[in-house]
N, C-alpha and C positions, 0 to 999 in steps of 0.2 A: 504494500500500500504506500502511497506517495505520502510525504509530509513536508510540508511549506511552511519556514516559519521566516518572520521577520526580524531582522536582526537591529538592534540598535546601538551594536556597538564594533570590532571589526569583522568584518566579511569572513566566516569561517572557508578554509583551503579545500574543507571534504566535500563541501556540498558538489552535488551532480551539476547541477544548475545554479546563478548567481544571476538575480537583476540589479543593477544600480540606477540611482535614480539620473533621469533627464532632465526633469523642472521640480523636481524636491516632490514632496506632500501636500494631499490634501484633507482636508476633514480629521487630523491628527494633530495634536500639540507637539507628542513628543518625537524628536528625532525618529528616522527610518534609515541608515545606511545602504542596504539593500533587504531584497529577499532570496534565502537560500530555499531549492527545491533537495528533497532525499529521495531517492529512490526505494531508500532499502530502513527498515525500520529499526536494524543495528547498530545503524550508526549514532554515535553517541553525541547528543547535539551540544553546542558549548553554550559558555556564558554568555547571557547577554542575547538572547531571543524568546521569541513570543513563538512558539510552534502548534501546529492544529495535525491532528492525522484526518486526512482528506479521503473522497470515493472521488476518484478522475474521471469525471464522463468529457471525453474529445467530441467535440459538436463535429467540427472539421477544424481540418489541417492542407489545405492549399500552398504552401510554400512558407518560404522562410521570412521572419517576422524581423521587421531593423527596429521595432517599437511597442513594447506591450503595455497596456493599459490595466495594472493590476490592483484591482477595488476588494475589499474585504466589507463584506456587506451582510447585515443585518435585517430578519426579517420584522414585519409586525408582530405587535403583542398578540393580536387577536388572531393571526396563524400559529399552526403547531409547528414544528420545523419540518414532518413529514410530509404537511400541506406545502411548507417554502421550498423543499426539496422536488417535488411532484411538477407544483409548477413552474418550477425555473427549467425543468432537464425534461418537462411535457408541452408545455405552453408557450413559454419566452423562446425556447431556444427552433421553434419552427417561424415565429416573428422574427428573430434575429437574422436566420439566413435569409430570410425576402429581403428583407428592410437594411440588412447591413453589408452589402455585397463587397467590400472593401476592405471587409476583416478576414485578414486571410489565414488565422487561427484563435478557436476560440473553444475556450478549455473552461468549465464547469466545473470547482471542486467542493463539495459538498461534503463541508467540516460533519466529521464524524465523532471526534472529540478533542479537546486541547492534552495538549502533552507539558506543558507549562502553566501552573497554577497563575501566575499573574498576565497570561493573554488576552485581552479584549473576547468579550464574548462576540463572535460570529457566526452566520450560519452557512456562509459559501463563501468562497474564494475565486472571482472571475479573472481570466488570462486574455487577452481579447488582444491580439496580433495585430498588427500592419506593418503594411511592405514600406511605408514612406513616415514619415512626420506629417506630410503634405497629406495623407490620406488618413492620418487620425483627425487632424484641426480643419479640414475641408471636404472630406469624404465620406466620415462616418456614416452618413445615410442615405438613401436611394434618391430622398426627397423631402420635403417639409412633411409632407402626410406621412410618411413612414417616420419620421423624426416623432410623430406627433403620437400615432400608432403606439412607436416602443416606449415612449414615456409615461403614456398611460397605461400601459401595462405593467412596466418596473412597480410602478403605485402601489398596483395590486398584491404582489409578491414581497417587496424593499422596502422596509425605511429608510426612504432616502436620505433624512436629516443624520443617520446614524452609520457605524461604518467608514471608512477612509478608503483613500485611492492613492495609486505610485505611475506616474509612465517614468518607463523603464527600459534599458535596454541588456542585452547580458554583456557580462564582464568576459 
């Protein structure tokens, strides 16, 4: 099982995967360094991270990503997390490929449980790919109406006020 955690202090060397940030953080006070991916559940994570053991559902993977968009998101009170599970990995993610044709990888991880007692409580972990900069800040979406579409549908599933975001690229 894959585990993602966010590191706030230096970049551990084991991790499988390492993003560092692009334009810092958002919706978080405290520092973010980057985020380390694990592959393997043995590995002994260091000091100085916030880690969640995750379920990976790949929506798609169309090529290689120069930019990832990695939001750590929370749902409503009044879902259960198997309701925010259902519909993020049933619902959002058959909106996302109409409406987001310019993400050309995007990766569901659906915190299973934290592996560090002082983690921000989450209920997913989104990895949402692009091939440019230019197609994160100008591209994200088909159209205003699709713009329009996914945002009222995040509603449903997201507390948007809650939760943080990284774009990011790997190290």
């Amino acid at each position: 099982m894959k585990v993602i955690a966010a590191v706030l202090g230096t970049p551990p060397s084991a991790a499988d995967l390492l993003y560092v940030p692009v334009e810092g953080v958002s919706g978080r006070a405290d520092p973010v360094t980057a985020i380390a991916v694990y592959r393997s559940d043995d590995t002994p994570l260091p000091e100085g991270v916030e880690a969640y053991r995750v379920d990976e559902q790949v929506q798609w993977d169309r090529g290689d990503a120069v930019v990832t968009r990695i939001s750590f998101v929370r749902r409503p009170r009044e879902l259960t997390h198997e309701d925010f599970a259902f519909h993020w990995t049933q619902v959002h993610a058959p909106l996302a490929r109409r409406h987001h044709p310019r993400i050309c990888r995007y990766v569901q991880n659906v915190v299973v449980h934290k592996l560090t007692p002082d983690a921000p409580d989450v209920d997913g972990i989104a990895e949402l790919g692009f091939a440019s900069l230019d197609d994160f800040r100008e591209r994200m979406y088909d159209s205003p109406e699709g713009q329009r579409i996914i945002a009222a549908d995040v509603r449903e599933f997201i507390d948007v006020t809650a939760g943080w975001r990284m774009l990011a690229r790997r190290a």
